[in-house]
C-alpha positions as a Markdown table, in Angstrom:
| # | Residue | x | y | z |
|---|---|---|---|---|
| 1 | Unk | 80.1 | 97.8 | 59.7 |
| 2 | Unk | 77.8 | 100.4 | 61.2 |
| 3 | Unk | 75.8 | 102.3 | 59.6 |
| 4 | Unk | 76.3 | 105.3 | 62.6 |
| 5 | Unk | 78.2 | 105.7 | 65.5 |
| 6 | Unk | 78.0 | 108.4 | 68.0 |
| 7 | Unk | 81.0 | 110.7 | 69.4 |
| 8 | Unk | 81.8 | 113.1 | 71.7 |
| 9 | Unk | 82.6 | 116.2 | 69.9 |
| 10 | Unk | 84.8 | 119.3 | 72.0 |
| 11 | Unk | 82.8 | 122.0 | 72.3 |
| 12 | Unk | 85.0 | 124.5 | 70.3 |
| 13 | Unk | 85.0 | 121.9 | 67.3 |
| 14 | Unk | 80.9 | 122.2 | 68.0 |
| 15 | Unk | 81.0 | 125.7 | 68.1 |
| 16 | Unk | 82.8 | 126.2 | 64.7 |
| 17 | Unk | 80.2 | 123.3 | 63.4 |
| 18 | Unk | 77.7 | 125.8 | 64.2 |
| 19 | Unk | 80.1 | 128.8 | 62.8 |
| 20 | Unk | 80.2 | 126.5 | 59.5 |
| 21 | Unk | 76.6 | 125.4 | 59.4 |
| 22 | Unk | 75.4 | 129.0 | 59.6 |
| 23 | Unk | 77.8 | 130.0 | 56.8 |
| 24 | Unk | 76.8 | 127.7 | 54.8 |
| 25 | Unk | 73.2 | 128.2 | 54.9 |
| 26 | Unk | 73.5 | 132.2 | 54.4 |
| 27 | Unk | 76.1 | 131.7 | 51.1 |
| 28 | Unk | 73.8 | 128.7 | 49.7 |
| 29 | Unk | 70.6 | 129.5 | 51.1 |
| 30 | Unk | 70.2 | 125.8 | 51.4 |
| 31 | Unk | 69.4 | 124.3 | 55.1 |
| 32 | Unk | 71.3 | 122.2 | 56.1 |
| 33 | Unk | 71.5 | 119.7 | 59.4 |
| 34 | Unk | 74.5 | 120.5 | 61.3 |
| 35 | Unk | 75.4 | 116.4 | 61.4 |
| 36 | Unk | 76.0 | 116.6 | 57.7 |
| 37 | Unk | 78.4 | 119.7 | 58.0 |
| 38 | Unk | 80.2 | 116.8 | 60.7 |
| 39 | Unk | 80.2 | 114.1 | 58.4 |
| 40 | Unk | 81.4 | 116.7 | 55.4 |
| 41 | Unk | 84.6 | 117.9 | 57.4 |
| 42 | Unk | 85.3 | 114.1 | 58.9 |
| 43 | Unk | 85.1 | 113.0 | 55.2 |
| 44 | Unk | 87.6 | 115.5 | 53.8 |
| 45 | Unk | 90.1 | 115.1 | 57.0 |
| 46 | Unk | 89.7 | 111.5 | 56.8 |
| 47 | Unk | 91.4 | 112.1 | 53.5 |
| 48 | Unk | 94.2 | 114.3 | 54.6 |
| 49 | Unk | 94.8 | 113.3 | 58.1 |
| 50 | Unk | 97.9 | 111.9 | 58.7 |
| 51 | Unk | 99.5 | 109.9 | 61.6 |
| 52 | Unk | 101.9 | 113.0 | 62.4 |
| 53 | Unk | 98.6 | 115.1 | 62.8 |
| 54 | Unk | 97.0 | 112.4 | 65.0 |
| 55 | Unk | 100.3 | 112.7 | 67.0 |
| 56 | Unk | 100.3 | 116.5 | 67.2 |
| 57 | Unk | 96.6 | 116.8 | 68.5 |
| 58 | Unk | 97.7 | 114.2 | 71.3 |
| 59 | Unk | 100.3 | 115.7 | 72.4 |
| 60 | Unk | 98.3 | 119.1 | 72.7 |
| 61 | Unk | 95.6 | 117.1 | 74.4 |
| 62 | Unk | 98.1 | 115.6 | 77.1 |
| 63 | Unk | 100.0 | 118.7 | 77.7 |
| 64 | Unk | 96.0 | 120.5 | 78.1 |
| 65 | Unk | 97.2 | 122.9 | 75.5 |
| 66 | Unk | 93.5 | 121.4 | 74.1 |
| 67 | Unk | 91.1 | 120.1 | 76.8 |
């Protein structure tokens, strides 16, 4: 298995990484690379993610409700 892997984020999902990072780093006062705010919110979805929610954001992808 890989250690990494790079993706190819949408830019609203990198904007509210930014939203989160700077949130974080103003209510912990603790810096924090904006990667391991990624790999904190892929954890926890991993966990919750469902095939119906893989469906759902494909659809919205195909009809360009999402780009």
């Amino acid at each position: 298995m890989k250690e990494s892997k790079t993706y190819r984020i949408r830019g609203d999902i990198v904007n509210g990484v930014i939203e989160k990072t700077v949130k974080y780093i103003s209510e912990e006062g603790e810096i924090v690379e904006e990667a391991e705010i990624v790999n904190a919110m892929i954890r926890v979805g991993l966990e919750k993610a469902e095939n119906k929610d893989i469906r759902e954001y494909l659809e919205l992808r195909e009809s360009r409700e999402i780009k």
